[in-house]
C-alpha positions in Angstrom: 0.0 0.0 0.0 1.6 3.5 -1.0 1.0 6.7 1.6 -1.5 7.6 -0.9 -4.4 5.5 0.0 -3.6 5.6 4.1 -5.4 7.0 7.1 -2.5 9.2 9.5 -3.7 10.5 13.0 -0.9 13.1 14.2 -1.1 13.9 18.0 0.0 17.6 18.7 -0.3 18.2 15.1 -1.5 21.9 15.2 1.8 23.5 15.6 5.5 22.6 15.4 6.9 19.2 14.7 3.3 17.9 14.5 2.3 20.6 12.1 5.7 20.0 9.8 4.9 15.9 10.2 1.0 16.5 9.1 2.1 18.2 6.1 4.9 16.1 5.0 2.6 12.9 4.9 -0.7 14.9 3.4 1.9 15.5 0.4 3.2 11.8 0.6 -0.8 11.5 -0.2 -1.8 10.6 3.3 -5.5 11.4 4.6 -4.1 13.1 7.6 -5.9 13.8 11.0 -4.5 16.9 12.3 -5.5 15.9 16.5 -4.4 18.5 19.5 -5.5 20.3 22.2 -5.5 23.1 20.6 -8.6 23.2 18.0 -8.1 26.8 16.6 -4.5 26.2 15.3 -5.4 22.2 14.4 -8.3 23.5 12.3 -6.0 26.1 10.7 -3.4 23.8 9.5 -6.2 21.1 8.5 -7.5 23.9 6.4 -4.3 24.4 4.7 -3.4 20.8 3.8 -6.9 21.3 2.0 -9.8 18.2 1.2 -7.4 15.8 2.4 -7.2 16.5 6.2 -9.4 17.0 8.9 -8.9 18.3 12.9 -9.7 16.2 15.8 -9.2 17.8 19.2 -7.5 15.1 21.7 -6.1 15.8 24.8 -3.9 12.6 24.7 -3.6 12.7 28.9 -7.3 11.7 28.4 -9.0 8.3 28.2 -12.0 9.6 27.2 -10.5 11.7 24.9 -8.6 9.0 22.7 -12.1 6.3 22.5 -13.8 9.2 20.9 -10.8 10.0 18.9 -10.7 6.4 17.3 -14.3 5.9 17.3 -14.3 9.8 15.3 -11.6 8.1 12.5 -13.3 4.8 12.5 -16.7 6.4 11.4 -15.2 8.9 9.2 -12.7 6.7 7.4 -13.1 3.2 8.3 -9.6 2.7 9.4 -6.2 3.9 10.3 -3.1 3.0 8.9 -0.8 5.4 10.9 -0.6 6.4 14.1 2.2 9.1 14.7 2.6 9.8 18.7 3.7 12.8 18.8 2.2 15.1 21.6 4.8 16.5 24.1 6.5 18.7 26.6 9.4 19.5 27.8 9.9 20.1 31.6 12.9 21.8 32.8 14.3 20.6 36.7 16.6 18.7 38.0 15.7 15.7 41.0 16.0 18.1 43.5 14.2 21.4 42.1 11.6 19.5 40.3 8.0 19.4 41.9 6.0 16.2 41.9 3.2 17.7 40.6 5.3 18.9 37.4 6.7 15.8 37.0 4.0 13.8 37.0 2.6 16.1 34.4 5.3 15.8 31.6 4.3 12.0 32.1 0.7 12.2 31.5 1.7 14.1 28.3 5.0 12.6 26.8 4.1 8.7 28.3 0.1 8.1 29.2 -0.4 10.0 25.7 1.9 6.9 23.9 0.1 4.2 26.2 -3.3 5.6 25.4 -2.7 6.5 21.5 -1.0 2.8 20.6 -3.9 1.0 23.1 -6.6 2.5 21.4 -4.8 2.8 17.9 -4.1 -1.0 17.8 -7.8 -1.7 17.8 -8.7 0.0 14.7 -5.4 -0.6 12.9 -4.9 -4.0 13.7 -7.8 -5.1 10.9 -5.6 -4.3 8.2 -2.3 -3.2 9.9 0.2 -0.1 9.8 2.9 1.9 11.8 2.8 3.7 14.9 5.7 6.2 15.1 6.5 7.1 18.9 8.1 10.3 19.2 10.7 10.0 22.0 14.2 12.0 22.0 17.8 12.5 22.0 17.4 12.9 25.8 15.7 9.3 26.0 18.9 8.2 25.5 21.8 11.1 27.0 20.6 12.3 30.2 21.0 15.7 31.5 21.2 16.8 34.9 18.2 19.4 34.6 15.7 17.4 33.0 15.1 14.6 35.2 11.3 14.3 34.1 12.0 14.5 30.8 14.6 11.6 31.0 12.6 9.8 32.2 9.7 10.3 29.8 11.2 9.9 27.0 13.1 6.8 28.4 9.8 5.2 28.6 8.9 5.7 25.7 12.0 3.6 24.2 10.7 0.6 26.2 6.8 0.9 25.4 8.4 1.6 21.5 10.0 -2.2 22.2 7.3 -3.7 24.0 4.3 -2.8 21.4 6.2 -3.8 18.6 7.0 -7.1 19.8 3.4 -7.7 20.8 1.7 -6.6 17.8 4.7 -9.0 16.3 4.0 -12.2 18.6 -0.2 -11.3 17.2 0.8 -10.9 14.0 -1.6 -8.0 13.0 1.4 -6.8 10.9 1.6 -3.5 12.8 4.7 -1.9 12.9 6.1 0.1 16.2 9.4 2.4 15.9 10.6 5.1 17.7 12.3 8.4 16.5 14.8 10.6 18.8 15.1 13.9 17.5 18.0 16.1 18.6 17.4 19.8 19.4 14.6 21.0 16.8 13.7 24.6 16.9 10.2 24.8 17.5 7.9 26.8 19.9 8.7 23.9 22.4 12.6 25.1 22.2 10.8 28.3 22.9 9.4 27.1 26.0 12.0 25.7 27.1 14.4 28.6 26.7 11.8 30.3 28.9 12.3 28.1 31.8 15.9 29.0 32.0 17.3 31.7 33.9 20.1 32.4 31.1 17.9 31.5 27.8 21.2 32.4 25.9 23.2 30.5 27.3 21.3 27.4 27.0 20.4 28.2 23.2 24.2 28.3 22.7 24.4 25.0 25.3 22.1 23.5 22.9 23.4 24.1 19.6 27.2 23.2 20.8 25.6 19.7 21.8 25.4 19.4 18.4 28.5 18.0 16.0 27.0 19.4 13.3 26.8 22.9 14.5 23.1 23.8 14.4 19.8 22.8 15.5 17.5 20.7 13.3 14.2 21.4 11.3 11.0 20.3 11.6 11.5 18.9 7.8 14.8 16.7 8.9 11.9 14.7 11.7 9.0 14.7 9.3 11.0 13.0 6.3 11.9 10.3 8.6 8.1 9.8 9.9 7.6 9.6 6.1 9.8 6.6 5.6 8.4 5.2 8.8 5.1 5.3 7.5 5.7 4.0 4.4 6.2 0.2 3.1 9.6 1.2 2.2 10.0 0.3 5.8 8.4 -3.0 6.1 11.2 -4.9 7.8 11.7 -1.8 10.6 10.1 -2.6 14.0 11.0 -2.0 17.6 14.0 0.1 16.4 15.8 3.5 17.7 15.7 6.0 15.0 17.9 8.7 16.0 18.2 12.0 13.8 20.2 14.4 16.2 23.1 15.8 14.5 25.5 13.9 16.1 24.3 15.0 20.0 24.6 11.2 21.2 27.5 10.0 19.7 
C-alpha cells in the first residue's frame, strides 16, 4: 500500500513538529488527522493541507479523549493506517528542584499520551495493519542533569516503543512500532524551554554546541523520517531506535 491510500492520525499536530509531520505525509498522499489540544491552530493547519485533512481535538492525557478520537476516525474513514505519537513537553528541573506535581505532568503528556494513543490505535489498525511512530528524543537516550522528568519520559517511551512492537509482532496483525529521537529541533517547544531558563542564551548556545553538526535541526529533517516510517519502504523496521540528532549522542 503507498501513503496515498492511508489514514494518518498526528497527535499535537497543530503546531510545530506535528504541524511539519502533518504536512509532510498529506503531500506523501496521506489522509491526515491533524488531532491537539488546541482546536483553533489544528483547524487552521487542516485547512491548509486542504480536502485531504481533517482536525480532531485530543487531549492525549485523556482516556475519554482518545475512545472518541478512534471511534471519530473509525466512522469517518473506516480505518487507520498510521498512528504518529507525537504530543509533548518539555519540563525543565533537576531531581532536587523538580516538583511532583510537574513531574508527573510531563508523564501524562510525553508517556500516558503513547500508552493511550498505541492502546486505542491497535484496535482499529490491527484489521488491516500499519505503523505507529512514537516520538521519544535524543534525551531518552543522553541524560541531562536538569531534566530529570524528561529523562525519564522519553526513556519510557523507548521501552513501550519495544514492547508494542514485539506484541503486535507475537499477534501478528502486521503492525509496525518504531521510535524516533530527534535532537534539538527549533520549534515553539525550544521556545518554551528557553523560557524556563534563567540564562535562555546560554542554554540556546548549550544547545546548539551539543550538536557535532553545528546547528539545531528542522522540523522537515523529523518529518522526512516519519515519512519513511510510515511507508512500506520500511516494512522490515520494528521496535528500532531511529535517532536523527546531529550527532548529539554520539
Amino acid at each position: 500500500m503507498t501513503n496515498s491510500t492511508k489514514i494518518a492520525l498526528i497527535t499535537g499536530a497543530a503546531s510545530g513538529l506535528g504541524e511539519a509531520i502533518a504536512g509532510r505525509l498529506a503531500a506523501d498522499g496521506c489522509t491526515v488527522v491533524v488531532a491537539d489540544i488546541d482546536m483553533d491552530n489544528a483547524e487552521r493547519v487542516a485547512t491548509e493541507l486542504g480536502r485531504s485533512a481533517s482536525a480532531l481535538k485530543l487531549d492525549v492525557s485523556s482516556e475519554a479523549d482518545w475512545v472518541a478520537a478512534i471511534a471519530s476516525v473509525e466512522s469517518q474513514y473506516g480505518r487507520l493506517d498510521v498512528l504518529v505519537n507525537n504530543a509533548g513537553i518539555t519540563t525543565m528541573g533537576s531531581i532536587e528542584d523538580l516538583t511532583f506535581a510537574a513531574f508527573k505532568h510531563e508523564f501524562s503528556i510525553d508517556v500516558d499520551g503513547v500508552f493511550l494513543g498505541s492502546k486505542y490505535g491497535i484496535g482499529l489498525m490491527k484489521k488491516q495493519g500499519g505503523a505507529i511512530i512514537n516520538m521519544s528524543s535524543a534525551a531518552g537516550i543522553k541524560a541531562g542533569p536538569y531534566l530529570c522528568a524528561y529523562n525519564g519520559a522519553k526513556g519510557a517511551v523507548n521501552m513501550m516503543t519495544k514492547s508494542i512492537a514485539l506484541y503486535c509482532a507475537e499477534q501478528k496483525y502486521n503492525i509496525r512500532c518504531n521510535s524516533v529521537h530527534p535532537g534539538a529541533i527549533h520549534t515553539a517547544i525550544i521556545d518554551k524551554t528557553l523560557a524556563q531558563s534563567d540564562d535562555p542564551d546560554a542554554l540556546m548556545a548549550n544547545f546548539v554546541a551539543s550538536h557535532p553538526v553545528g546547528h539545531l535541526g528542522a522540523p522537515a529533517d523529523i518529518a522526512a523520517i516519519v515519512s519513511y516510517l510510515a511507508s512500506d519502504e520500511a516494512a522490515f523496521a520494528t521496535g528500532a531506535q531511529f535517532v536523527v540528532d546531529g550527532g548529539m549522542t554520539l
